[in-house]
C-alpha positions in Angstrom: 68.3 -26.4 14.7 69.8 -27.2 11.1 69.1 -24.7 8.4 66.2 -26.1 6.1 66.9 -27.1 2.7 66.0 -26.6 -1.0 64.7 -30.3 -2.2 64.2 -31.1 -6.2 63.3 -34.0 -7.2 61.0 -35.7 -10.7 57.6 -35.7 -10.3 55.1 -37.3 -13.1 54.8 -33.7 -14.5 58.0 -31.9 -14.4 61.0 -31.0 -12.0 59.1 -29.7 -8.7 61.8 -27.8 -6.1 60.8 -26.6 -2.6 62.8 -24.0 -1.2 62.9 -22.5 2.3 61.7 -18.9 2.9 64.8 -17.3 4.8 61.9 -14.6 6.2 59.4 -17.0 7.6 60.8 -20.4 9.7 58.8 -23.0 8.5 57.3 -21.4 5.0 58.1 -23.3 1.9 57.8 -22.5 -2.1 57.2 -25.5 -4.4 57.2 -24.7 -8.3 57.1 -27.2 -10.9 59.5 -26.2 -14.0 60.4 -22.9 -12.4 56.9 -21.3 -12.2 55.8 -21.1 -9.0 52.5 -23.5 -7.4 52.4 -22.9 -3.9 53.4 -21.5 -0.9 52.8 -22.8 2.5 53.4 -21.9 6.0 53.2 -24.8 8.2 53.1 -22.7 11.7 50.6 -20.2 9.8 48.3 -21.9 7.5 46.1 -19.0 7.5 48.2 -17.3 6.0 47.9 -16.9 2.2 51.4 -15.2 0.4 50.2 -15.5 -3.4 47.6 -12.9 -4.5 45.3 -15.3 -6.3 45.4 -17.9 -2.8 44.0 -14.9 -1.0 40.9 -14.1 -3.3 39.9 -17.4 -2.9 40.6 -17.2 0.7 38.7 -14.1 0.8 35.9 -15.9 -1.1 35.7 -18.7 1.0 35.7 -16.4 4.0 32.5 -14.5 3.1 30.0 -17.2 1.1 29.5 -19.4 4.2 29.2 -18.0 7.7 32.5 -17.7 9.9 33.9 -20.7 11.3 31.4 -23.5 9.9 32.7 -26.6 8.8 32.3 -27.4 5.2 33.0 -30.5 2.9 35.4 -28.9 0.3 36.6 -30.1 -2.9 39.9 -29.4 -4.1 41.1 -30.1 -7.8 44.7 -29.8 -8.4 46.9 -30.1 -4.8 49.7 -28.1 -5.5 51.0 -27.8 -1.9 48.2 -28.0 -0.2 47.5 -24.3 1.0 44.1 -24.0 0.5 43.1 -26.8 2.0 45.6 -26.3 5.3 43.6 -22.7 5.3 40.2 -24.2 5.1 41.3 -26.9 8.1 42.5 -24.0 10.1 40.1 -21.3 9.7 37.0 -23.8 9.6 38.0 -26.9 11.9 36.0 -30.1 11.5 35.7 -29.6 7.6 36.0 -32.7 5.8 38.1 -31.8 2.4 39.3 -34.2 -0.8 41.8 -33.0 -2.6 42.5 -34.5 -6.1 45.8 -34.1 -7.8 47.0 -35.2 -11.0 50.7 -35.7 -10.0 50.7 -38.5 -7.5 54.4 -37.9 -7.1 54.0 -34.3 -6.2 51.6 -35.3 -3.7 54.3 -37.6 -2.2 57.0 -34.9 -2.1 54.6 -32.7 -0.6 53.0 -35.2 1.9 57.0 -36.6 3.1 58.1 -32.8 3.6 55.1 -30.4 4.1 53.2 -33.2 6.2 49.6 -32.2 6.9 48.1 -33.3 10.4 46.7 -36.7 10.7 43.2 -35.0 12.0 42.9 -32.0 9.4 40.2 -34.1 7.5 41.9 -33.8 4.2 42.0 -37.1 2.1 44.2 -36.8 -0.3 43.5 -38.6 -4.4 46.0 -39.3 -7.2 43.7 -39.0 -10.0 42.6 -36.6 -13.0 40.5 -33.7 -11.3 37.5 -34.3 -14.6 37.6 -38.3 -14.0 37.1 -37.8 -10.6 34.6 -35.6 -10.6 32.8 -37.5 -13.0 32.5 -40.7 -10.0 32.2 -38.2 -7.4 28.7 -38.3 -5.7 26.5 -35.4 -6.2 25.1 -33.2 -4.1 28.2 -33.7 -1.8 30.3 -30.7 -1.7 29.8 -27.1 -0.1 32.2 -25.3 -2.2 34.1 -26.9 -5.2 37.9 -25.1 -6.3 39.2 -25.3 -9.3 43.1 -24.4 -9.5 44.4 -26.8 -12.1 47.6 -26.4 -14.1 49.1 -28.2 -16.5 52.5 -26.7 -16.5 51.0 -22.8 -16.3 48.0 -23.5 -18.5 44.5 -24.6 -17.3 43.6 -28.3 -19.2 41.4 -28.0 -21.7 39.2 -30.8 -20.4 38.1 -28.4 -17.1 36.8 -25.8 -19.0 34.0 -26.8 -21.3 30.0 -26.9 -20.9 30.1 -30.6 -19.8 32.8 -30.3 -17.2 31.2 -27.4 -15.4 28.3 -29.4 -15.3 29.6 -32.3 -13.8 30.5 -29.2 -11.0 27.0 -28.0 -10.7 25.9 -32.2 -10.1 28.7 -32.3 -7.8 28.0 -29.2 -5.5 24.8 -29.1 -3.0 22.0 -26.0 -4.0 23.3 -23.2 -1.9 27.3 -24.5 -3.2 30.0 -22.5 -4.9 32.3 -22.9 -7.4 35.4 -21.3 -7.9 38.5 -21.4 -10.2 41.8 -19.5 -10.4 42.2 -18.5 -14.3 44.5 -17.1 -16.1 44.4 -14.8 -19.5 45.1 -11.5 -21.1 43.4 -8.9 -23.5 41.4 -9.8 -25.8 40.3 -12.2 -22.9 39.3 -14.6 -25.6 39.6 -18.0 -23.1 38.6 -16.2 -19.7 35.2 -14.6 -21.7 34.7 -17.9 -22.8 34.9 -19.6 -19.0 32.5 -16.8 -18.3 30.5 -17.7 -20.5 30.2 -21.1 -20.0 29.6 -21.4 -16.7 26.6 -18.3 -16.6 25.0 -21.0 -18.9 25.0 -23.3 -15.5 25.0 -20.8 -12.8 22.7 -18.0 -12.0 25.1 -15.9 -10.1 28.7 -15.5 -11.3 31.7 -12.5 -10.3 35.2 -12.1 -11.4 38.1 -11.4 -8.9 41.3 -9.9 -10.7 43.6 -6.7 -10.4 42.4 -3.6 -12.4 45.8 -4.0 -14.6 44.4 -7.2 -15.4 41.1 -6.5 -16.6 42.8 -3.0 -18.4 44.7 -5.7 -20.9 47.8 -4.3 -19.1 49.3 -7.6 -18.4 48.9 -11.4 -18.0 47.3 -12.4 -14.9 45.2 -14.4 -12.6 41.6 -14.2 -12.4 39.2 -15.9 -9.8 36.0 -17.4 -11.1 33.2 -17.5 -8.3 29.8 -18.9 -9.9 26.7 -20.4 -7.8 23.1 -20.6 -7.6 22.4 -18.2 -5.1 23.7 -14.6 -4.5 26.8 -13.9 -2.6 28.2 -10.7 -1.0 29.9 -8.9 -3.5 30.4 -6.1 -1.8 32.1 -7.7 1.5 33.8 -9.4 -1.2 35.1 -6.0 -2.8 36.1 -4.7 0.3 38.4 -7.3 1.3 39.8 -7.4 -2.4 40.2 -3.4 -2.4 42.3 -4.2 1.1 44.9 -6.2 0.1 48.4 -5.3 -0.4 47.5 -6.1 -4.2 44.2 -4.9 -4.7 41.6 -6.4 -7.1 38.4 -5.6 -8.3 35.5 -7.4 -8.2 33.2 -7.7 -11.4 29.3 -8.7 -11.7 26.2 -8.3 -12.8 25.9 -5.4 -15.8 30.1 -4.8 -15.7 30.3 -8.6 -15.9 28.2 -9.7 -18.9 29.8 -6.6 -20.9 32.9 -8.4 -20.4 31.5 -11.1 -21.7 30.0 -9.5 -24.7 29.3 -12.2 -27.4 31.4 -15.1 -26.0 29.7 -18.1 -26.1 29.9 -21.4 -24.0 32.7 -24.0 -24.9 31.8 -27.6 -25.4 34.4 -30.5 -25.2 34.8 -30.8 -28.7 36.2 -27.4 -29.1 38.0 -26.7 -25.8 41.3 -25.0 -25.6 43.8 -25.1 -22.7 44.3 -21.2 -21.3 46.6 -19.7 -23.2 50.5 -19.8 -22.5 51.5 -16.9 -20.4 54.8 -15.0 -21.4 58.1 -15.1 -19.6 57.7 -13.8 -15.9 54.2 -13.5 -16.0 53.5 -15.4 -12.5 55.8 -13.7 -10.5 55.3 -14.7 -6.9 52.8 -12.3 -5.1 
């Protein structure tokens, strides 16, 4: 069998390169511009190699009974790993996935193909448009992992757009978004913020160095109408090779302190992380 190859090519947004994981046969990397977006294993889709992929993973896991399909949607596509984890650890799901990039999507599609009957349609579009004509009450769980370049779009993170999320989900459905910030926290206290003035339950998902202001970093968003287990969630966080800590109720809201909801008028994109800060994890 011939050794797999790095392929680099344009896409709408930048110079995306997929390169071949020597350790793992048929596992792939894509970054756009250098910083990493996805990793995929096509033989193991359940399996999730970047930290943040697997706190939304673990999420997923534990707000909705084992196994049961859900309808699932994606914004931003990236490679496609969440959604290859959703169709293989909860078969018959029906999941759209809406990305920005329609090249991307084609690289991705012509050389990480995703089976015909995984039940993942896949939408060239901006993720806020497309909510905005998405019916409501028609997804189960609603992801967030939009990047333009390595900074979340201003236009996904105000009052209005989360929302369009709550009109979008069904009752019992959750939202959740991969974040990223550093100390003072001035944008991710502000997404907290701003979606507590929608949903009545919210947590945070990030490592303690994190929260600590020791470094840039990811941080998953989980916010819905109706309680979750934190706790199964903190013990599969604690577990990981990474840990992270979960964060809610009283710990929560002192994190948010006096940060107030962000309208579309004055949103701001996530801030620009320094050199090196999404290492691959």
């Amino acid at each position: 069998m011939d050794e797999p190859i790095p392929v680099t090519r344009a896409v709408d947004h930048g110079t995306a390169k997929l390169m071949p994981d020597i350790d793992r046969e048929r596992a792939w990397l894509l970054t756009v511009d250098g910083a990493p977006q996805s990793y995929v294993d096509l033989d193991e889709p359940g399996h999730l190699e970047f930290e943040y992929t697997r706190r939304l993973g673990h999420v997923l896991d534990i707000v909705v009974e084992p196994g049961r399909a859900l309808d699932v949607l994606h914004l931003g596509g990236g490679a496609l790993t969440l959604p290859r984890y959703v169709a293989a650890t909860r078969p018959g799901s029906r999941q759209d996935v809406v990305e920005a990039d329609a090249a991307l999507l084609d690289l991705v599609v012509e050389h990480l193909p995703v089976p015909a009957d995984a039940g993942i349609a896949l939408h060239g579009a901006d993720a806020r448009a497309w909510l905005e004509s998405a019916p409501g009450g028609s997804a189960d769980v609603l992801i967030a992992d939009v990047f333009g370049g390595s900074r979340v779009p201003a236009h996904l993170t105000s009052l209005e757009f989360a929302r369009e999320a709550e009109r979008v989900l069904r009752p019992g459905g959750v939202y959740l978004a991969n974040l990223a910030d550093a100390a003072p926290f001035a944008f991710l206290r502000s997404q907290l913020a701003t979606f507590a003035a929608v949903f009545e339950e919210s947590a945070l998902v990030a490592e303690p160095g994190v929260l600590r202001g020791r470094r840039f970093g990811n941080a998953v968003l989980v916010a819905s109408h109706r309680p979750f287990d934190t706790a199964a969630l903190a013990r599969r966080t604690a577990a990981d090779a990474f840990p992270a800590r979960v964060e809610h109720g009283d710990t929560l809201r002192l994190l948010v302190g006096d940060a107030r909801p962000v309208h579309d008028e004055d949103a701001v994109p996530s801030p620009e992380p320094p050199d090196g800060a999404f290492g691959i994890g």
